[in-house]
N, C-alpha and C positions, 0 to 999 in steps of 0.2 A: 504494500500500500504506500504509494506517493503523497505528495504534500496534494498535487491537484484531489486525491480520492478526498484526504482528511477534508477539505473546504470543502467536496461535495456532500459529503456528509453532514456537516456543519447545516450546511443549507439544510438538505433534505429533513432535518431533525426538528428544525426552530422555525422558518422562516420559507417552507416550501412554496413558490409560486402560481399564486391562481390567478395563472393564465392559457387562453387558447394553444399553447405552446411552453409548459414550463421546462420541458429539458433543454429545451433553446435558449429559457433566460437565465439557468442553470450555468448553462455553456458561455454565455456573454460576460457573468459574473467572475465567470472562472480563467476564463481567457479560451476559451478550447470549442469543436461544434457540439452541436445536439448529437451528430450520430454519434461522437466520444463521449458524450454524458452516457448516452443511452448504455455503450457498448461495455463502459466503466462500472453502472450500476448494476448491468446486466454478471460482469465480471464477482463485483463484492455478494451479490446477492448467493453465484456458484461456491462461495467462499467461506458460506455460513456466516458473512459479516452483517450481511442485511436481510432481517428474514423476510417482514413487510412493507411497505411504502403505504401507507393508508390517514383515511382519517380520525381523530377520535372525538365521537359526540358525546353529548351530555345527553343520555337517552330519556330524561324525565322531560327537559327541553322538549322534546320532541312527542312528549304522551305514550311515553313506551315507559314498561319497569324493568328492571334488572336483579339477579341473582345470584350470589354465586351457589355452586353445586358440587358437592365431596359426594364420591361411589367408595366403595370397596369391591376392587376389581380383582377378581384370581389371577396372578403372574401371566397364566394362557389365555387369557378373555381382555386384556389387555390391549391387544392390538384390534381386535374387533369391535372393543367394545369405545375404542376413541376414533375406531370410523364410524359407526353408528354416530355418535356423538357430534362428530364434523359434516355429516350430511343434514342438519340441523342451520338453516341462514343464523339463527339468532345466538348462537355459539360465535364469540368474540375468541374465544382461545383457549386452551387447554394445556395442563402441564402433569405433569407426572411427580408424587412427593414419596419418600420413604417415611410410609405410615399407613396403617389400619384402612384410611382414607385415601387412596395411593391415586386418585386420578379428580382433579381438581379442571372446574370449568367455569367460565362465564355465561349469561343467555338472558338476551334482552328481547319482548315479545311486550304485542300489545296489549298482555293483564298477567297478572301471577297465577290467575286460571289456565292460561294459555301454556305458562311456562310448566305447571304441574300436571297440565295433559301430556305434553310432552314429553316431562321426565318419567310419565306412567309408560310411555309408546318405550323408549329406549329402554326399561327395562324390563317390555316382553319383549323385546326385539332380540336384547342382549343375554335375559335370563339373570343378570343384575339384580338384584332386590335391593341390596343397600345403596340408595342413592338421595342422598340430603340437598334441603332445597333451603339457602340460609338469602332469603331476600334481601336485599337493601333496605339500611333503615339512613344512614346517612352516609352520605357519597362524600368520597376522601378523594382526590385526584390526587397523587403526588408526581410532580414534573420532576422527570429528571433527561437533563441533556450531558450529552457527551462532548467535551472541547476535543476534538480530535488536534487542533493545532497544538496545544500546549504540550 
């Protein structure tokens, strides 16, 4: 990784451009074109440096709730059971923890009815029973950026 990657990152982190063209103004910022933005992100992304490029909302803003959700997944039901899990739009992410509770998830849906049909569906899908559903009571955002320059 080059000093040009770190300030694209930079960018992409804080200050992503919304415009009809952001990896052009990426490029303009940077001194380099769009298709080496492109080809550069495309690169860190193969690199496991960049998992997503996405937005993140404030889903009450928008009349949506949110969850989080702890399974207890068997070591072998593991991988089916966080694709089940991912074919789900309102699944934000999902990570894997060493504990009882071993597969942790996000899911933002328009009511907590919606989100507890849902987590009923994935565990006959999955055969899962222990799947906890720990709603949002108050929304913590913690921002954190990475100075790649420094």
């Amino acid at each position: 990784m080059d000093a040009i990657d770190k300030k694209i990152l930079n960018i992409i982190q804080t200050k992503f451009p919304i415009v009809q063209k952001p990896y052009d103004a990426i490029g303009k910022e940077v001194g380099i074109s769009e298709e080496d933005v492109i080809t550069r992100i495309g690169n860190l992304k193969k690199e496991g440096i960049i998992r997503r490029i996405g937005a993140t909302y404030d889903p009450r803003k928008l009349g949506f709730v949110s969850s989080l959700c702890a399974a207890k997944v068997p070591p072998e039901k593991i991988k089916e059971f966080v694709d089940v899990v991912n074919s789900y739009s309102g699944v934000t992410h999902n990570y894997e923890r060493d504990n009882d509770y071993n597969i942790w998830f996000t899911f933002i849906d328009e009511s907590m009815e919606e989100i507890e049909n849902k987590l009923k569906e994935i565990s006959q899908k999955t055969g899962v029973k222990d799947v906890r559903n720990l709603p949002t009571v108050r929304f913590f955002k913690i921002r954190v950026d990475f100075d790649m320059e420094k």
